[in-house]
N, CA, C and O atoms as a Tinker XYZ file with bonds, in Angstrom:
   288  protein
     1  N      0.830000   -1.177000    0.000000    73     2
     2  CA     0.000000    0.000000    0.000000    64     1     3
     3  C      0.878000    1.246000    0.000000    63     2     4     5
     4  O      1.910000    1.297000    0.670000    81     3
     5  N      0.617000    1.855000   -0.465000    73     3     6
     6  CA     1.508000    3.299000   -1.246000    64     5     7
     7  C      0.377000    4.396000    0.400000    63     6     8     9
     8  O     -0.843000    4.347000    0.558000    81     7
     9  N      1.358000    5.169000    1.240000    73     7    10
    10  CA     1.202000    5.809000    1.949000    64     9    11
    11  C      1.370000    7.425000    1.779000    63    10    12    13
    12  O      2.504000    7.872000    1.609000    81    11
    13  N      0.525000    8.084000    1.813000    73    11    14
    14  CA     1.013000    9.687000    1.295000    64    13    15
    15  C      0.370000   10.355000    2.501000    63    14    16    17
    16  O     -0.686000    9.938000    2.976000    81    15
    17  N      1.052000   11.436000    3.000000    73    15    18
    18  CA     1.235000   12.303000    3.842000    64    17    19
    19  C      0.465000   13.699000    3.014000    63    18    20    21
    20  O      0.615000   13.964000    1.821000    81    19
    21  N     -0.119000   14.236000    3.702000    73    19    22
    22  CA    -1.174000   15.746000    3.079000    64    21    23
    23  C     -0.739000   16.443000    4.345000    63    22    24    25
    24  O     -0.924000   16.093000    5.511000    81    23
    25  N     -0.098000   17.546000    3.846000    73    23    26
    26  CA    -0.284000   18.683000    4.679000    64    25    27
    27  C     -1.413000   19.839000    4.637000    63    26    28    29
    28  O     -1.477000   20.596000    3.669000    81    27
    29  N     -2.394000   19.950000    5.846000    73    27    30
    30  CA    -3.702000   21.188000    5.459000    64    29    31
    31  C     -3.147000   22.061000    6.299000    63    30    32    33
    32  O     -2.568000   22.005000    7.384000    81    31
    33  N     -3.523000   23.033000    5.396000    73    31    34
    34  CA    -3.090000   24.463000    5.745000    64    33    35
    35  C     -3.780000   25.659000    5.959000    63    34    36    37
    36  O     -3.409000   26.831000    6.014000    81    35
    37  N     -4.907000   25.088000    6.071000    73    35    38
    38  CA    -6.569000   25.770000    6.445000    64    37    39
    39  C     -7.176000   24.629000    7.319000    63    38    40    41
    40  O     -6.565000   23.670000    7.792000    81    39
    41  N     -8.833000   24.999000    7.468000    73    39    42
    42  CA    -9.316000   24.408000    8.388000    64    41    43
    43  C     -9.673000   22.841000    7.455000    63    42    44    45
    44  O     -9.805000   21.759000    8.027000    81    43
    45  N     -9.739000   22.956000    6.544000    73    43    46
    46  CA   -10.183000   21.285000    5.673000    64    45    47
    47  C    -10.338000   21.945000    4.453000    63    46    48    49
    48  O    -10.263000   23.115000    4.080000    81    47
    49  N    -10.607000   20.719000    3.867000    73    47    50
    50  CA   -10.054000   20.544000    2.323000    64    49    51
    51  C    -11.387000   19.669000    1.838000    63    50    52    53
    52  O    -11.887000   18.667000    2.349000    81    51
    53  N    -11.737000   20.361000    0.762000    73    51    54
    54  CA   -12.935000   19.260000   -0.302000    64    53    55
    55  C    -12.301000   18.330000   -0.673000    63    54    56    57
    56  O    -11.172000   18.343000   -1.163000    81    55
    57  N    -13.329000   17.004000   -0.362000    73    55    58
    58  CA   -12.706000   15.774000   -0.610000    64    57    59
    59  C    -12.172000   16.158000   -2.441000    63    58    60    61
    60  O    -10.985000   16.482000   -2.461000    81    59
    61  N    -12.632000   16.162000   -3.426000    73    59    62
    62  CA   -12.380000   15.833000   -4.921000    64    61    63
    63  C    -11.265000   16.627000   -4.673000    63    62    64    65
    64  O    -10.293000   15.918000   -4.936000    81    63
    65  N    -10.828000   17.907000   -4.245000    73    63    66
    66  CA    -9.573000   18.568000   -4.595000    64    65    67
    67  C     -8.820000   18.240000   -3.760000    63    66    68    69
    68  O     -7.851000   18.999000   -3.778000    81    67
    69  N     -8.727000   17.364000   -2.883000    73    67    70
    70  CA    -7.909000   16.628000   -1.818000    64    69    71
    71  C     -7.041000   15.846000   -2.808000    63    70    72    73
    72  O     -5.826000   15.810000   -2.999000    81    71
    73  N     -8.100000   15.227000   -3.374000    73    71    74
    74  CA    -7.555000   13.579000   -4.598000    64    73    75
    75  C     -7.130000   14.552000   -5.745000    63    74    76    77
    76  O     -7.407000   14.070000   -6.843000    81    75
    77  N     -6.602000   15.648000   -5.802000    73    75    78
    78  CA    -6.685000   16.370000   -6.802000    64    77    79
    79  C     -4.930000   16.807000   -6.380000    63    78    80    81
    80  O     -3.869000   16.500000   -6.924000    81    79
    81  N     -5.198000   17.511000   -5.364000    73    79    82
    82  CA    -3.964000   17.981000   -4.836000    64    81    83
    83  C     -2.961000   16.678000   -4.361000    63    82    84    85
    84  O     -1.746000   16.613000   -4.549000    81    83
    85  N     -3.730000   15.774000   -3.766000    73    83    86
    86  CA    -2.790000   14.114000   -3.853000    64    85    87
    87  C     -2.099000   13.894000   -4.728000    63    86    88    89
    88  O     -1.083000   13.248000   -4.468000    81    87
    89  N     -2.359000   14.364000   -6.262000    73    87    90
    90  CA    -1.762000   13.444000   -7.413000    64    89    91
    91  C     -2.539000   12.394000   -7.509000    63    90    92    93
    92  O     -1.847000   11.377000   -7.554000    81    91
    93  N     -3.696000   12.168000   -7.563000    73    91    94
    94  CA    -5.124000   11.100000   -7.383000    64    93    95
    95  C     -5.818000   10.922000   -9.023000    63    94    96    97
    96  O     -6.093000   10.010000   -9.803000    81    95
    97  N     -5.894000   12.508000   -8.953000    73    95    98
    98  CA    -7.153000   12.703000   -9.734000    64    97    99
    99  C     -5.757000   14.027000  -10.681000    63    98   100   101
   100  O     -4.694000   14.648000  -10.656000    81    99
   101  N     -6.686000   13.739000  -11.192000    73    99   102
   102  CA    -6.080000   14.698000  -12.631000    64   101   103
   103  C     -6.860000   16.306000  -12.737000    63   102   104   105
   104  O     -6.354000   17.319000  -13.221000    81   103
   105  N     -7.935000   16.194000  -12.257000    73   103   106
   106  CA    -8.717000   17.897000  -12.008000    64   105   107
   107  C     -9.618000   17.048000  -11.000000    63   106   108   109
   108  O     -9.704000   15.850000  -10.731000    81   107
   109  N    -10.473000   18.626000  -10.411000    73   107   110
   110  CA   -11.508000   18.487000   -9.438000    64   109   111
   111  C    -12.277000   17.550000   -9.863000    63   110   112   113
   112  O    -12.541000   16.616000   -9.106000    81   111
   113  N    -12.855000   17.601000  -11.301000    73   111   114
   114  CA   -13.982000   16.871000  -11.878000    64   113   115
   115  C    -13.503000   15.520000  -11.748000    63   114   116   117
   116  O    -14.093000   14.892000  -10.869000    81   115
   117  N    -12.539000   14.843000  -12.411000    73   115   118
   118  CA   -12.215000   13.912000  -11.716000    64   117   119
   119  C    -11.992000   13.180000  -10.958000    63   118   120   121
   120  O    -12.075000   11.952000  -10.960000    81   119
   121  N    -11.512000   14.278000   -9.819000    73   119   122
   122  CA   -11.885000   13.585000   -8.433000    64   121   123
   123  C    -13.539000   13.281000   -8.070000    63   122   124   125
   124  O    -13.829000   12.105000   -7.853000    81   123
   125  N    -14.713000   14.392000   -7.995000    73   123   126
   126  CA   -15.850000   14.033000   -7.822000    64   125   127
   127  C    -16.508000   12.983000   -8.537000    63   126   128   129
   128  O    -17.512000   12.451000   -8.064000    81   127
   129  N    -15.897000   12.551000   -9.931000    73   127   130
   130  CA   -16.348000   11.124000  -10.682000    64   129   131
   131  C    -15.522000    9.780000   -9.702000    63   130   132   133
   132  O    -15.888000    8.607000   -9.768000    81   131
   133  N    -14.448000   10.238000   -8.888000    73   131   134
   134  CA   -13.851000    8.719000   -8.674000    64   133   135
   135  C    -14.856000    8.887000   -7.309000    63   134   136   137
   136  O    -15.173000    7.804000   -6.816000    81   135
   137  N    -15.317000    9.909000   -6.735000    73   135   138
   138  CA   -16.194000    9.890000   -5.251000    64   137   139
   139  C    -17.091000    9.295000   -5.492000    63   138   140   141
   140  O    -17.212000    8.188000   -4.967000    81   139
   141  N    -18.178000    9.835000   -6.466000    73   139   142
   142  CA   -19.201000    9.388000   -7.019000    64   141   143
   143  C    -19.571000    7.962000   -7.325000    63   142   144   145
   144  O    -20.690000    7.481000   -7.145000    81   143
   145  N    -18.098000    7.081000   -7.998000    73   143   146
   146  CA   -17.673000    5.826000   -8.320000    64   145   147
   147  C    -18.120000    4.834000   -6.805000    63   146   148   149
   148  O    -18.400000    3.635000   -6.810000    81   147
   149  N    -18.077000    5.746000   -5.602000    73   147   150
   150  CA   -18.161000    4.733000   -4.347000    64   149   151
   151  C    -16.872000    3.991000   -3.734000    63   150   152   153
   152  O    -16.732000    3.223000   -2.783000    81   151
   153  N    -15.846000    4.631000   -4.833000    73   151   154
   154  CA   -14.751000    3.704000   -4.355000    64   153   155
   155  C    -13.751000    4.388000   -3.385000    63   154   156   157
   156  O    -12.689000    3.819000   -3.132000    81   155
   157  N    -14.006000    5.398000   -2.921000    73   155   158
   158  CA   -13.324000    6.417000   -1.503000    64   157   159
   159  C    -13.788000    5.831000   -0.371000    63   158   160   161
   160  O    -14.840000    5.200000   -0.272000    81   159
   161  N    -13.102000    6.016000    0.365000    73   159   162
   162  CA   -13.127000    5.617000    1.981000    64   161   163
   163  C    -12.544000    6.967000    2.583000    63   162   164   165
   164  O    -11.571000    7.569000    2.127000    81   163
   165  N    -13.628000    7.502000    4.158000    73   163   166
   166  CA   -12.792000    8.207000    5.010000    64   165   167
   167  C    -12.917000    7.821000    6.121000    63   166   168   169
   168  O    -14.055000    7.506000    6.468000    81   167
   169  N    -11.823000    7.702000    7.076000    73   167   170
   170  CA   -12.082000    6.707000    8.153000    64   169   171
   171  C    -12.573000    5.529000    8.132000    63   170   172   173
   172  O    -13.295000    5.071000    9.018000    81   171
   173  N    -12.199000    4.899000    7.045000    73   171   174
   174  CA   -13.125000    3.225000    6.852000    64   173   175
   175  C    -14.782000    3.499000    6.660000    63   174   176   177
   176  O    -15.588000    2.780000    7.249000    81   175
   177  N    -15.189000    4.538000    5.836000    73   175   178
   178  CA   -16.512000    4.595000    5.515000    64   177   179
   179  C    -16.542000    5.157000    4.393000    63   178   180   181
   180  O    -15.797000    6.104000    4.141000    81   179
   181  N    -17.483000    4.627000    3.451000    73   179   182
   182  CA   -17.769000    4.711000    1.913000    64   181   183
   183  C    -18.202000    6.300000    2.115000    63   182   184   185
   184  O    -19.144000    6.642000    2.829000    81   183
   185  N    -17.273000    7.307000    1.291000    73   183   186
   186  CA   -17.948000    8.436000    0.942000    64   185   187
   187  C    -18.362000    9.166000   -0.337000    63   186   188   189
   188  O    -17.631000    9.449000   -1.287000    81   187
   189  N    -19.736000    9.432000   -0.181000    73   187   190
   190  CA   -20.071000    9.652000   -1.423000    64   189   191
   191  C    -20.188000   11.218000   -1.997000    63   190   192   193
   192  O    -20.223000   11.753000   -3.105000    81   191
   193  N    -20.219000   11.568000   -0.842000    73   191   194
   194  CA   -19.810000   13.491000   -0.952000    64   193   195
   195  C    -19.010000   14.129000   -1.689000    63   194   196   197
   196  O    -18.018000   14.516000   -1.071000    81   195
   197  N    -19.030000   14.332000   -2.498000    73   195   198
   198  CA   -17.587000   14.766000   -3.622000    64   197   199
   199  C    -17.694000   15.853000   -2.704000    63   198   200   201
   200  O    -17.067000   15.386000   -1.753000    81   199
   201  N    -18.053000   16.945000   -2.361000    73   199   202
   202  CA   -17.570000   18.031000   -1.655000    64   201   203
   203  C    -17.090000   17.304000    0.050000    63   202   204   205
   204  O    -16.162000   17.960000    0.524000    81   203
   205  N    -17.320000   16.715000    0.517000    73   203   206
   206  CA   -17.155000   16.352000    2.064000    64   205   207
   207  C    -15.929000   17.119000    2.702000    63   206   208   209
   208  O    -14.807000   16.821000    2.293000    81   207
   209  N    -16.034000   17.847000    3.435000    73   207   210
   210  CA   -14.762000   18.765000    4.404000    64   209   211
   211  C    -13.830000   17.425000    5.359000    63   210   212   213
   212  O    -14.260000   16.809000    6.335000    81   211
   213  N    -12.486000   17.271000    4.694000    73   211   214
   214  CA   -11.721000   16.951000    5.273000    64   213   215
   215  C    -11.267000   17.357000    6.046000    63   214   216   217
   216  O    -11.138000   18.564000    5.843000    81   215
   217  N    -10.605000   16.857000    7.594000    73   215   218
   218  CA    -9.543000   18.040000    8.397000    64   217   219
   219  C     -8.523000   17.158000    8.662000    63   218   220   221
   220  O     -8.149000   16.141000    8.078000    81   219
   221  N     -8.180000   17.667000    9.540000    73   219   222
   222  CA    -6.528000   17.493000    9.785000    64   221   223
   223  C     -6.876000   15.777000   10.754000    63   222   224   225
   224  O     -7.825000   15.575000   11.512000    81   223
   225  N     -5.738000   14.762000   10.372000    73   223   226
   226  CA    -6.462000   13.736000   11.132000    64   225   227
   227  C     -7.442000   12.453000   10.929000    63   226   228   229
   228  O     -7.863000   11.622000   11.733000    81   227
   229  N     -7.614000   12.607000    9.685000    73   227   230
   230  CA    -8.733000   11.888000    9.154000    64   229   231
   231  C     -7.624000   10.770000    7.457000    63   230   232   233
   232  O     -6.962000   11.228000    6.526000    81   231
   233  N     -7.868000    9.711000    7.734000    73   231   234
   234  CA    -7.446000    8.827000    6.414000    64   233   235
   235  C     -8.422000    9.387000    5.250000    63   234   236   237
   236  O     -9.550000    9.872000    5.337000    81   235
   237  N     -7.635000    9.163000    4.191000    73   235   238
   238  CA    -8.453000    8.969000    2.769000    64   237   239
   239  C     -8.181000    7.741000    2.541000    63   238   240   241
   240  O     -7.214000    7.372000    3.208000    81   239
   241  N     -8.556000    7.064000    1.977000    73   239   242
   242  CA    -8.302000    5.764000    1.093000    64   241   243
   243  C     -8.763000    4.957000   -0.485000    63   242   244   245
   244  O     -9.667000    4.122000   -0.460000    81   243
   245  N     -8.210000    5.224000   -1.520000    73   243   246
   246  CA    -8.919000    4.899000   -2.430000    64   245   247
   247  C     -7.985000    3.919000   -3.153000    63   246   248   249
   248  O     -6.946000    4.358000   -3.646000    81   247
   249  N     -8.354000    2.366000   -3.262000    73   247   250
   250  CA    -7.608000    1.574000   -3.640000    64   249   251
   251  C     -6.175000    1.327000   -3.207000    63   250   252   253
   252  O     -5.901000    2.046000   -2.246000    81   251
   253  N     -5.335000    0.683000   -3.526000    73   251   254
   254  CA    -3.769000    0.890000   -2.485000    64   253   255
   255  C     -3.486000    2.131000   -1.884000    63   254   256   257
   256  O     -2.525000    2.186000   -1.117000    81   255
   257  N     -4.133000    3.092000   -2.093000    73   255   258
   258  CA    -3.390000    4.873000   -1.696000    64   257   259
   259  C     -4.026000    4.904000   -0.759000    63   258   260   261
   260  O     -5.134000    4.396000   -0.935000    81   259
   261  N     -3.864000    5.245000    0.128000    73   259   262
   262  CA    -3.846000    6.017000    1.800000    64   261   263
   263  C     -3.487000    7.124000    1.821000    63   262   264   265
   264  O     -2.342000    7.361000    1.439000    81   263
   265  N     -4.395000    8.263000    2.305000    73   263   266
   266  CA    -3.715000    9.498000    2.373000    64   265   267
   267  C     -4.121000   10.024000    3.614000    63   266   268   269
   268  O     -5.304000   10.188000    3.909000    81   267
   269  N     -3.289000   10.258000    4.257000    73   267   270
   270  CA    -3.323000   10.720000    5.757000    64   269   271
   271  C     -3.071000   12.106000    6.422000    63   270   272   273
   272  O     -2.083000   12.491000    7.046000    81   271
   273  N     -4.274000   12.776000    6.109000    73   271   274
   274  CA    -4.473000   13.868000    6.192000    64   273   275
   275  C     -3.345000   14.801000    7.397000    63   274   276   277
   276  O     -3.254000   13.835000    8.155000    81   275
   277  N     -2.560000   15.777000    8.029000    73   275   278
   278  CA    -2.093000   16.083000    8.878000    64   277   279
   279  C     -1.926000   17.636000    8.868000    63   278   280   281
   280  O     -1.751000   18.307000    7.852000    81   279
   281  N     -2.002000   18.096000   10.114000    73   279   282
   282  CA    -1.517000   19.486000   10.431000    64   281   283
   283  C     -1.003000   20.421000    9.910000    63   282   284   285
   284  O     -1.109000   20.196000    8.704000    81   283
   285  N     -0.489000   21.373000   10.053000    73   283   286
   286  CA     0.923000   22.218000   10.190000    64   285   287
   287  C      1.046000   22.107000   11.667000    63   286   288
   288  O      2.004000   22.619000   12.247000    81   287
């Protein structure tokens, strides 16, 4: 499983431009088609929110990638 580290630098982050800013997704729109797809996880729960507010603290997971949201 391929592990990636996110630094937020505000209070949270829209899930699609999360997978966007990951290197996930190729644009926003893309990311909200792979949300949409059902195949995201946050915290081990199917999310279907293409907008959903990430924060600091919280896993992404979509297929081998893990992205583990963190601080400044």
């Amino acid at each position: 499983m391929q592990i990636l580290e996110f630094e937020l630098d505000r209070d949270h982050v829209e899930l699609n431009q999360l997978l966007k800013l990951a290197g996930i997704a190729d644009s926003g729109g893309q990311g909200k088609a792979i949300v949409a797809s059902g195949a995201v996880t946050v915290d081990g729960a199917v999310e279907l929110r293409k907008t959903a507010k990430i924060r600091a603290g919280q896993t992404v997971r979509l297929d081998d990638v893990e992205i583990r949201v963190v601080g400044l």
